[in-house]
LUMBADREN-637277 format. One line per field, with one value per residue (C-alpha): residue number from 0; x, y, z. Coordinates in steps of 0.2 Angstrom, whole numbers. Layout:
<nodes>
i = [NUM:...]
x = [X:...]
y = [Y:...]
z = [Z:...]
</nodes>
This chain:
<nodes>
i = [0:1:2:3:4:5:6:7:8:9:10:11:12:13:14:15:16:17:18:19:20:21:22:23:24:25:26:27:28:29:30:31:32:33:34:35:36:37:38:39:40:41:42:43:44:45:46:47:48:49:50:51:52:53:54:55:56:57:58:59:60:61:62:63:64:65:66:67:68:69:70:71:72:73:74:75:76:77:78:79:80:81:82:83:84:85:86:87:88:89:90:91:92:93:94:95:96:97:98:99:100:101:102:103:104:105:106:107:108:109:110:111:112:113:114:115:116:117:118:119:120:121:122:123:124:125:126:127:128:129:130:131:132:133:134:135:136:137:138:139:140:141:142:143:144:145:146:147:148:149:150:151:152:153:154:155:156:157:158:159:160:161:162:163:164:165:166:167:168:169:170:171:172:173:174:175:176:177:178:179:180:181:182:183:184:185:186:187:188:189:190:191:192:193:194:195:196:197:198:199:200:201:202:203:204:205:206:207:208:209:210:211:212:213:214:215:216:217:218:219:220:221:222:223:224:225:226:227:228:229:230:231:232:233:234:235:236:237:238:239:240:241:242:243:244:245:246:247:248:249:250:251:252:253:254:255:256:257:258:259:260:261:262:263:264:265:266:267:268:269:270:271:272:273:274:275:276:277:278:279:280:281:282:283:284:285:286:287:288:289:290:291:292:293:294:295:296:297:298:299:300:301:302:303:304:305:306:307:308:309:310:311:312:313:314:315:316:317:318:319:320:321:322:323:324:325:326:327:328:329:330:331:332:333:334:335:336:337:338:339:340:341:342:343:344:345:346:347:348:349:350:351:352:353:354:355:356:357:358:359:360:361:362:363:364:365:366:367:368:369:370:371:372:373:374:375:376:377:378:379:380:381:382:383:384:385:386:387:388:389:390:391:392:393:394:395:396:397:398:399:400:401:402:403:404:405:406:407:408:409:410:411:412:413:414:415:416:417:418:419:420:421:422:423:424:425:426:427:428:429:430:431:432:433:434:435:436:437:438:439:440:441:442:443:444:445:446:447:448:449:450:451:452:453:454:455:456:457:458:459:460:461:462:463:464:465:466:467:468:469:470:471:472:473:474:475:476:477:478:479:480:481:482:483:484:485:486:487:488:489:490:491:492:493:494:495:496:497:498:499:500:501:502:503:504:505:506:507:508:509:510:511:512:513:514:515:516:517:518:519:520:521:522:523:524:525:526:527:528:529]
x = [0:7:12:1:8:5:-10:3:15:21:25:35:47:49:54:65:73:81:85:97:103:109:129:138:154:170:183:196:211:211:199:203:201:185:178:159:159:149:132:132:118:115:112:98:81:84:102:107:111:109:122:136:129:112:111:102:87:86:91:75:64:53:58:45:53:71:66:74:63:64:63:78:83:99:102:111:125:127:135:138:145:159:175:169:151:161:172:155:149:130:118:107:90:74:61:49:56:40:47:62:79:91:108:122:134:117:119:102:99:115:116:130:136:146:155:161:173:176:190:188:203:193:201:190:191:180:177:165:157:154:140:136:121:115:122:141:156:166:176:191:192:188:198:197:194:202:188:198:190:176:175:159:153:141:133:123:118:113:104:100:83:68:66:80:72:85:81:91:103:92:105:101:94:109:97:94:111:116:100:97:82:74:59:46:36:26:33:53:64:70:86:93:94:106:111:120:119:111:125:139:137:130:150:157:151:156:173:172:168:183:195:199:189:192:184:192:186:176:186:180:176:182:165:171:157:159:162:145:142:127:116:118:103:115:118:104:89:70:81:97:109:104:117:135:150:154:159:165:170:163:171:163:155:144:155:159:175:181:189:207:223:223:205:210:225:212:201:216:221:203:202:220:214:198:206:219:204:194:194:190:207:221:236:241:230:218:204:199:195:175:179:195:186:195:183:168:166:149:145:132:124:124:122:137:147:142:149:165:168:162:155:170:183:175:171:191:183:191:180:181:190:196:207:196:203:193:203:223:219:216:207:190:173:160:139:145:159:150:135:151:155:137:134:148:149:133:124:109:100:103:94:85:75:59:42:38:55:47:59:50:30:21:7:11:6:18:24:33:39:47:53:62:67:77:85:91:102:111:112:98:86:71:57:52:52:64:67:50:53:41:37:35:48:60:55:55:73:78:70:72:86:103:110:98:98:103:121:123:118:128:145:139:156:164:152:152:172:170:163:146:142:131:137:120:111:122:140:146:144:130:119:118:112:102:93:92:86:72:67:66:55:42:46:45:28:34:23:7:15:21:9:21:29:46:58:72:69:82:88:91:101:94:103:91:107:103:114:109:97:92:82:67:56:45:31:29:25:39:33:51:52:57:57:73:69:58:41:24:25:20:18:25:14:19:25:37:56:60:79:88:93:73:62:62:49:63:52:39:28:15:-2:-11:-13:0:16:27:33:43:31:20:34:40:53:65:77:83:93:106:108:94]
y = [0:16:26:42:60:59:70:74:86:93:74:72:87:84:66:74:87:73:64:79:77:59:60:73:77:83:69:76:68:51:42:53:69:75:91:100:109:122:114:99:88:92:111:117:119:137:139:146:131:141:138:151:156:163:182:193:192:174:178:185:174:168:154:142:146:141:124:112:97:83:70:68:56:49:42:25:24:9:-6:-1:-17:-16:-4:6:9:14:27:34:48:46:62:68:78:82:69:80:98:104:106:113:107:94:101:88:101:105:96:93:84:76:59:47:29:17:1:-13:-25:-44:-54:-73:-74:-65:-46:-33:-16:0:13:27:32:50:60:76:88:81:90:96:88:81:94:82:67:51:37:22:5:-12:-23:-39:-54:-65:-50:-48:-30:-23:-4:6:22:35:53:66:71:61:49:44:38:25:28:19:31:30:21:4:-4:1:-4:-23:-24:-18:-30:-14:-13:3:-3:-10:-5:12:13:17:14:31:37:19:7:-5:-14:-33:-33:-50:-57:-49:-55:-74:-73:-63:-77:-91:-82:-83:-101:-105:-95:-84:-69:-66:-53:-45:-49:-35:-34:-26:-6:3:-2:-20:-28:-30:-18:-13:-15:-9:-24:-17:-10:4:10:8:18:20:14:4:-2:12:26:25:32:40:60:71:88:101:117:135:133:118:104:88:76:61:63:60:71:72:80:91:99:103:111:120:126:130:141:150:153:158:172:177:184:190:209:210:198:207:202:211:201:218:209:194:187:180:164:159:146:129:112:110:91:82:68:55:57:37:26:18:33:38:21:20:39:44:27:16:30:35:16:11:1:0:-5:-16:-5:-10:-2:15:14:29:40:35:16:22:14:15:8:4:-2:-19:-21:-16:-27:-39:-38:-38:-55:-62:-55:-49:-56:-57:-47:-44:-28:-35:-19:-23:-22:-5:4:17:15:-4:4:5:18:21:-1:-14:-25:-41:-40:-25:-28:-42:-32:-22:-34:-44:-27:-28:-46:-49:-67:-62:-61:-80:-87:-77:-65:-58:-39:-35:-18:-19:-30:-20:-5:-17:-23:-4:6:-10:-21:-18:-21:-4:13:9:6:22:31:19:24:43:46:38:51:66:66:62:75:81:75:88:101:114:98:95:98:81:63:59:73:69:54:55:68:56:40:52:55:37:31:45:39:21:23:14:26:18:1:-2:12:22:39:43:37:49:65:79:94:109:126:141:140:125:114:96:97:82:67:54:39:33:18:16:8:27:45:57:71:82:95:114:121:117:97:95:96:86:76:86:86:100:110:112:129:124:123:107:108:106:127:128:114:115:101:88:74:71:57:53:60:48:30:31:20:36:53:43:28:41:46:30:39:34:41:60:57:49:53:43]
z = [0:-2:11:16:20:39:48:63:55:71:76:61:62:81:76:59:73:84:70:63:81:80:76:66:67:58:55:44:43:56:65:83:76:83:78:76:62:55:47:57:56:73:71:79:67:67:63:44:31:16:3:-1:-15:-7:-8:6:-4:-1:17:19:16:27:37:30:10:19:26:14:6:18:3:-9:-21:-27:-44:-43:-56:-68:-62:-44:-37:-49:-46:-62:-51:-36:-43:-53:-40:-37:-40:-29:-34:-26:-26:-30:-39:-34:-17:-17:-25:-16:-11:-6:3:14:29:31:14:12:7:10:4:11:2:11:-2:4:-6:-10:4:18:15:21:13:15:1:-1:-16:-19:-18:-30:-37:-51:-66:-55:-56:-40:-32:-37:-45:-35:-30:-40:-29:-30:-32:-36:-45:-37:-23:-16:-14:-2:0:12:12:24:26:36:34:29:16:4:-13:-23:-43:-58:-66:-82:-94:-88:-72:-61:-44:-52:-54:-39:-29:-22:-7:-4:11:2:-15:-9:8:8:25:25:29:24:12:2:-12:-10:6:10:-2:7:24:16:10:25:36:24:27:44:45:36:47:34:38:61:69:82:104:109:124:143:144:158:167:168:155:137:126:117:98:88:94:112:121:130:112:99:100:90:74:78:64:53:42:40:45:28:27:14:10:1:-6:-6:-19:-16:-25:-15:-14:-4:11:9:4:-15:-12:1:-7:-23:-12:-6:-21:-27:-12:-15:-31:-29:-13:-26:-37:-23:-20:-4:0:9:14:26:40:41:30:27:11:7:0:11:22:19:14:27:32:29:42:43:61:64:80:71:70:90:95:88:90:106:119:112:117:134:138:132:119:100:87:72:57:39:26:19:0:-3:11:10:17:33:45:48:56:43:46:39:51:66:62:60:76:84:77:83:99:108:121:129:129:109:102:85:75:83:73:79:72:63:49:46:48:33:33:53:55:58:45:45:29:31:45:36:22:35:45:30:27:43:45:57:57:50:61:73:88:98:85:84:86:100:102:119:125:117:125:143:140:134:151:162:160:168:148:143:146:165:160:153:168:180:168:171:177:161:150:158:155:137:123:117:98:97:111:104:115:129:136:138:130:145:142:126:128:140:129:114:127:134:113:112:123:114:95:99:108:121:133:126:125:144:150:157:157:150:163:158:167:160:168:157:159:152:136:134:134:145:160:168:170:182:177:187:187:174:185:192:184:188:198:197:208:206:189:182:178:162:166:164:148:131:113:102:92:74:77:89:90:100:97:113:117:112:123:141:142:138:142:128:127:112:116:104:102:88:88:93:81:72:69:62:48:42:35:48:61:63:75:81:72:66]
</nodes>
C-alpha cells in the first residue's frame, strides 16, 4: 500500500529534529580527530544552512521558504557493485522539484554511501562512493577502488533528513544490478537502504567459517562488562543499525569530494585561487577574504558513528575497522563491520530492529515484511520465535534491563568526561544521551506500550542545553520537583522549535494512540543521528 503523507505534522518534524541530532561530526584527517563543524547535522532547526551562493534576498525569506525538502533522491550509477560503479559519483536531486531542490553540501539533505569490499581470501576493505548535485562535477576526481576478481561488494547508504528515494541512473537498471532494497514498494525505509547486502554478509560469514575472515574480541570497557556494539541495548535507540560512518568535503561553492589528501590539497588550491581573485582579500591580516574558508566536512549522524567515536573511546573500547581505500587506506569503522562484530559478539539481551521501528512501519502499521526487508540489510534473522521484534519487550529490556539505558547512567562518570556529539544539545557525552534515550521512549511509543511515562527526566540550563538526568522507574510517573527538571510530559505543536537550546519540556511522550513521532513518519530516524 502506499504510504500516506501523515496527519501529525508537528510529530513528524519533532521526530526529523532529533534525528538531525543523532551523530555529526568533523573527522578530517584520522579516525581521533574530533571536531563539530559548522552545518552539522546536529544544528539546531533554526540555525542558517543556506548555501554560499544565497544572496540577502534569499536571506529573507521567510523561514518556511528556507526549510529544505525533507525527501531527496539519489540516482544509482550503472553497475555499482563493480569498481567502475564505485568510482562513478552518485547524484542527488529532489524527489519531488515541486518542493524545493536537493543540495548535497546541505547538511540537512546530504546523502552518504558506504561500500564494504570482501575478497575470495577474507580481505575486508571499505570505500565510499561519492555524492554530488546532479548536473556538477566532483570537487576532485575520486579514488578508483580495487575490487579484485570474485570479490563480493556490499553498499549502504545514509541521510540526514527524511526519506531517501533510490532511482536507476536511467541508462540501464543500475538498482537490479546492484539488488538494491529501498523498504518496500510504496513505503521506503527512510534514511537507509542497500544494495547486495544479504550477499555480502551470506559470503562474510562463509569467510568466517573457514577461518579466513576473524573478527576482532570485543574486549571489557572501563565499566568492567563487554564492550557494546550496535546490537547493544545501551547504544541503539528508536532505529538501531541504521546510516554510516561515511563524510565528505565540500568546497565554497557547493561541490563535494572524498575525504582523503589528494581532495584536500584541490580544495586547497581551489580556495588559494579563488582568494587570489577575490577583492576583498588582503594580505596584510587587516581583511579577510570571502571565500578563504577551507573544505567544510559532511557527516552521517549514525548510531554507528556515536559508537566507535564517542561510547567506544569513553568506555576504552576499539571498534572493528578495515582499510578506507577511498581515504589513504586508513582505518575506519563501517555499518558492515559493526554489524560484524554484533553478530559475533553480543549477548543477551541482543537488540534486533523490533516491529515498531518506525523506519519498518508502513502507513504508521507494523509490517513483518518490512521488517524483514530491513534486517536482511544488517544481517539480522528475520522475524520468529525469539526473534519476533516485539514492540513492547523492546522498549522493557531498553528502560528495564541492567544491559539498557541503566548502564549508561551507571557509567555517568565515564560520560560526563567524554565529549558532546552535538554540544547545541548537551555539554558532555551523557547529556547527550540521555537527551536522545528520553526521545526514544516517545518515537517508539513505548509510553502507550508499557503504560508508562518517560523514565528519563532531563535537567536543562537556560541556554536550553541538557545538564543532567536521572532515570526513574518506569512503573511510576515522575513528579520532578522545582522548575529546572523538564516538566509534565507534552507534545509539540507544529509551530514549535524542539531543538535542545529551544524545549524545556525535555520529556515528551505521544499523546495519541500512535506508535510514537517517528512511527508516524515512516521515513525513519533523525537522530542519532537517526
Amino acid at each position: 500500500m502506499a504510504r500516506k503523507d501523515l496527519a501529525q505534522p508537528s510529530r513528524r518534524e519533532h521526530a526529523r529534529r532529533w534525528k538531525r541530532s543523532k551523530v555529526s561530526i568533523a573527522l578530517i584527517g584520522g579516525p581521533v580527530i574530533l571536531a563539530v563543524v559548522a552545518g552539522s547535522v546536529f544544528a539546531a532547526e533554526g540555525r542558517d544552512h543556506r548555501g554560499p551562493r544565497q544572496n540577502q534576498a534569499a536571506a529573507a525569506q521567510p523561514v518556511a521558504a528556507a526549510t529544505p525538502d525533507p525527501k531527496c533522491t539519489l540516482l544509482v550509477p550503472d553497475n555499482p557493485l563493480t569498481a567502475g560503479g564505485l568510482a562513478t559519483p552518485y547524484r542527488l536531486v529532489a524527489s519531488d522539484p515541486a518542493q524545493g531542490p536537493c543540495r548535497e553540501a546541505n547538511p540537512d539533505q546530504s546523502a552518504f554511501v558506504e561500500a564494504a569490499i570482501l575478497t575470495p581470501n577474507g580481505k575486508l576493505s571499505v570505500y565510499n562512493p561519492l555524492v554530488t548535485d546532479k548536473g556538477t562535477r566532483p570537487a576532485a576526481r575520486t579514488a578508483r577502488p580495487s575490487v579484485p576478481r570474485g570479490s563480493t561488494v556490499g553498499i549502504w547508504f545514509g541521510f540526514n533528513s527524511a526519506d531517501l528515494t533510490l532511482r536507476t541512473s536511467g541508462r540501464a537498471d543500475s538498482l537490479a544490478q546492484g539488488k538494491c532494497v529501498n523498504g518496500l514498494p510504496g513505503s521506503v525505509f527512510g534514511q537507509f537502504a542497500y544494495c547486495n547486502a544479504p550477499a555480502f554478509f551470506r559470503a562474510a560469514n562463509t569467510q568466517i567459517a573457514r577461518g579466513h575472515l576473524r573478527i576482532p574480541a570485543l574486549g571489557r570497557a572501563r565499566d568492567g562488562l563487554p564492550c557494546p556494539t550496535t546490537r547493544d541495548f545501551s547504544v541503539v535507540d528508536q532505529d538501531g543499525s541504521d546510516n554510516v560512518v561515511t563524510h565528505y568535503l565540500a568546497d565554497a561553492h557547493g561541490r563535494i569530494a572524498q575525504n582523503n589528501a589528494a581532495s584536500r590539497a584541490a580544495l586547497r588550491k581551489g580556495t588559494r585561487l579563488a582568494n587570489h581573485g577575490d577583492r576583498h582579500h588582503r594580505h596584510n591580516g587587516k581583511a579577510g577574504s570571502a571565500t578563504h574558508g577551507g573544505p567544510k566536512d559532511l557527516a552521517n549522524g549514525s548510531d554507528n558513528l556515536l559508537l566507535t567515536q564517542f561510547m567506544d573511546p569513553a568506555l576504552g573500547c576499539k571498534p572493528f575497522t578495515a582499510p578506507d581505500q577511498s581515504s589513504d587506506g586508513h582505518a575506519t569503522s563501517a555499518l558492515a563491520l559493526d554489524e560484524l562484530s554484533a553478530a559475533a559478539d553480543q549477548k543477551t539481551p541482543i537488540a534486533l530492529v523490533p516491529q515498531n521501528d518506525p523506519m519498518t512501519l508502513v502507513d504508521g502499521r507494523t509490517s513483518v515484511a518490512k521488517t524483514n526487508a530491513y534486517r536482511a540489510g544488517v544481517d539480522m534473522p528475520a522475524v520468529g520465535a525469539g526473534a519476533d521484534g516485539d514492540g513492547a519487550a523492546f522498549c522493557a529490556t531498553l528502560f528495564r534491563d541492567p544491559a539498557g539505558i541503566q548502564r549508561v547512567f551507571k557509567d555517568k562518570t565515564l560520560f560526563e568526561k567524554a565529549p558532546s556529539p552535538d554540544p547545541a544539545m548537551a555539554p558532555n557525552l551523557f547529556g547527550f544521551l540521555a537527551s536522545r534515550a528520553n526521545q526514544t521512549f516517545t518515537n517508539l511509543g513505548c509510553d502507550r506500550l508499557l503504560g508508562a511515562a518517560d523514565p528519563v527526566i532531563l535537567t536543562t540550563n537556560a541556554n536550553g542545553l541538557v545538564t543532567d538526568a536521572v532515570l526513574t522507574a518506569l512503573s511510576r510517573t515522575p513528579t520532578p520537583a522545582g522548575t529546572s527538571p523538564s516538566a509534565s510530559p507534552s507534545t509539540p505543536s507544529a509551530d514549535t522549535d524542539t531543538s535542545p537550546a529551544a524545549a524545556k519540556a525535555t520529556s515528551p511522550t505521544s499523546a495519541s494512540g500512535s506508535p510514537s513521532p517517528k512511527a508516524q513518519q515512516p521515513h525513519g530516524d533523525h537522530r542519532y543521528g537517526s
